[in-house]
C-alpha positions as CSV (number, residue, x, y, z in Angstrom):
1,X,-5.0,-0.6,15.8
2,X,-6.3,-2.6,19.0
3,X,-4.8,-2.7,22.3
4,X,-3.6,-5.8,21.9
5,X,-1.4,-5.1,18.6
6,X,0.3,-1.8,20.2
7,X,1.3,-3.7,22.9
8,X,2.9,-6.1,20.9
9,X,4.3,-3.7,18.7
10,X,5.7,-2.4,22.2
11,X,7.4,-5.6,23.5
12,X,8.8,-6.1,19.9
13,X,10.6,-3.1,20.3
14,X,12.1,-3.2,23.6
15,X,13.0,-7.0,22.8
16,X,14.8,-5.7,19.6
17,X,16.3,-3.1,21.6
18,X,17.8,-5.6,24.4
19,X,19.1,-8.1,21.6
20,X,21.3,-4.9,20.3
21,X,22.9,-3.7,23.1
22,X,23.5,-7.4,24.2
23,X,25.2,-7.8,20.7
24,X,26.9,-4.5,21.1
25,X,29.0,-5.7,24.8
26,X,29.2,-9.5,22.4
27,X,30.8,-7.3,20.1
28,X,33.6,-5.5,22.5
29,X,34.3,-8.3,24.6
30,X,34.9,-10.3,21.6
31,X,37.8,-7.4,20.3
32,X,39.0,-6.8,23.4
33,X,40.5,-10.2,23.5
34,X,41.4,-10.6,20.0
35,X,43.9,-7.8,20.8
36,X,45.1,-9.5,23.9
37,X,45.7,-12.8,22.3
38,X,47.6,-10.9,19.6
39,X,49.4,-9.6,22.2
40,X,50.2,-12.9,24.2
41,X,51.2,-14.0,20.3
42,X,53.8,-11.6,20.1
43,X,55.3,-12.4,23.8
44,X,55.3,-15.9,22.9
45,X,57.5,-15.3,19.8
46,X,59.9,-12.6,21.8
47,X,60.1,-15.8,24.3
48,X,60.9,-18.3,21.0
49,X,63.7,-15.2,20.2
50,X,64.5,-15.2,23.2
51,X,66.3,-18.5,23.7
52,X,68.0,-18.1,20.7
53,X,69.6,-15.0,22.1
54,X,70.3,-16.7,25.6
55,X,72.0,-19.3,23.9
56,X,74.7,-17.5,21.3
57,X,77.9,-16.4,22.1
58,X,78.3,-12.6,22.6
59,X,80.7,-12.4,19.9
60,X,77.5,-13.6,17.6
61,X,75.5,-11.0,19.0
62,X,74.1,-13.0,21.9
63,X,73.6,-13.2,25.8
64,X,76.3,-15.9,26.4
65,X,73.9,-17.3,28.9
66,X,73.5,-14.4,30.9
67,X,71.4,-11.8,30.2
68,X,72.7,-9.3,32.7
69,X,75.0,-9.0,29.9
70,X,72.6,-6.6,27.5
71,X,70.8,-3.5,28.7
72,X,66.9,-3.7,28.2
73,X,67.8,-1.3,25.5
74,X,69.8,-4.2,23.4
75,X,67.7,-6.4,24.3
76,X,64.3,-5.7,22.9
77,X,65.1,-4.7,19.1
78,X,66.5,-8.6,19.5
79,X,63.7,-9.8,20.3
80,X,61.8,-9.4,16.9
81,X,58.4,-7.9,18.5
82,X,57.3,-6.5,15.1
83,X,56.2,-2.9,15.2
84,X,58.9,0.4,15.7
85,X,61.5,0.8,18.4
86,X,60.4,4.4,20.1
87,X,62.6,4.6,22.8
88,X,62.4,2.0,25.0
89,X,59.6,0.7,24.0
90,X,58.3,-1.4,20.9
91,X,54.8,-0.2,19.4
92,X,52.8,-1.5,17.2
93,X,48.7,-2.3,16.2
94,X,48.4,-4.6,19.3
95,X,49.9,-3.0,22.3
96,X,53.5,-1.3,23.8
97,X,56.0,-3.1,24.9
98,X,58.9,-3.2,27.3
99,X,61.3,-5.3,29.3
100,X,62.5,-5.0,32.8
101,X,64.0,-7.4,35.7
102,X,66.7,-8.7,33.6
103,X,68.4,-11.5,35.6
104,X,70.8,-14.0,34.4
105,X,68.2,-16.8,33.0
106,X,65.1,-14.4,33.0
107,X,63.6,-11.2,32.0
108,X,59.6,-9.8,31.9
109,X,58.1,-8.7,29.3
110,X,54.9,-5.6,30.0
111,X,53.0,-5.1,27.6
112,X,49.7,-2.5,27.6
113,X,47.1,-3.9,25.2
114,X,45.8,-0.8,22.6
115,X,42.2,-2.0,23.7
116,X,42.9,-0.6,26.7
117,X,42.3,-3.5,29.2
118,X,44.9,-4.7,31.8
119,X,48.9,-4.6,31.4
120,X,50.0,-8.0,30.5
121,X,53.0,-8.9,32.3
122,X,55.4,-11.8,31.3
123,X,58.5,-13.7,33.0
124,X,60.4,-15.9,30.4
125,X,63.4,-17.7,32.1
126,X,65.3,-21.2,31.7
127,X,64.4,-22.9,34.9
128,X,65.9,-26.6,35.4
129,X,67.2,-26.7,31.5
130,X,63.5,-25.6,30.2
131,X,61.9,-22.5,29.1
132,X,59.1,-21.2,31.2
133,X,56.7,-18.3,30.5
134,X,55.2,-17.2,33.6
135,X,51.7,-15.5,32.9
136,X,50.6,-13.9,36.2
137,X,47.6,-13.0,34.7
138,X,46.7,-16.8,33.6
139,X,46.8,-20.3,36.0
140,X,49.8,-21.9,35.6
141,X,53.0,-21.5,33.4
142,X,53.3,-22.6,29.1
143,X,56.3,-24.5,29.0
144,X,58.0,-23.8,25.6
145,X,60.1,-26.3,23.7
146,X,63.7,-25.6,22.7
């Protein structure tokens, strides 16, 4: 072979090389989110559950409006996160999760992604007769319907 063709053969390779590795990170970034908007999925339906529970009475297994009324521990097989209650946790294929800063007409929601990228953290309270999910994480706030 010339010169000319081994270099080529050369520059072939390397470019070859680049276009995987590039496909590879493509790739990860591409599941890494996946599992995070699974995640956001299930926080969104916990926040759909959630109003539900605010609302009924507590003789119907509800908050009565006031959430300070359950434990975190009552609270979170309510919320219908699908996966297995271990503790005080929920687990399941897309991330663990948990509640804290239970206030009257709000509660957060943590949850650690299983890809193993940043906790997502959650507020979901009823602020001037609507449902807000606060998503420090993302701009702004979703505004759920009743």
């Amino acid at each position: 072979m010339g010169q000319q063709q081994l270099l080529l053969v050369i520059l072939v390779t390397i470019l070859v090389g680049i276009a995987t590795l590039v496909a590879f990170n493509v790739f990860g970034t591409a599941t890494e989110e996946a599992n995070r908007d699974a995640v956001r999925q299930d926080i969104l339906g916990a926040a759909a559950q959630a109003q539900a529970i605010w609302t009924r009475p507590a003789m119907m297994d509800g908050a009565n409006q006031d959430f300070t009324t359950l434990d975190a521990t009552a609270l979170l097989p309510r919320l219908n996160i699908p996966g297995q209650l271990v503790g005080t946790t929920v687990v399941n294929e897309n991330g663990t999760y948990s509640i804290g800063g239970l206030a009257e007409a709000q509660f957060q929601i943590t949850a650690v992604p299983t890809s193993g990228t940043d906790d997502i953290v959650a507020t979901i309270a009823r602020v001037d007769g609507q449902w807000v999910i606060g998503w420090p994480t993302l701009p702004g706030a979703e505004v759920v319907p009743e």
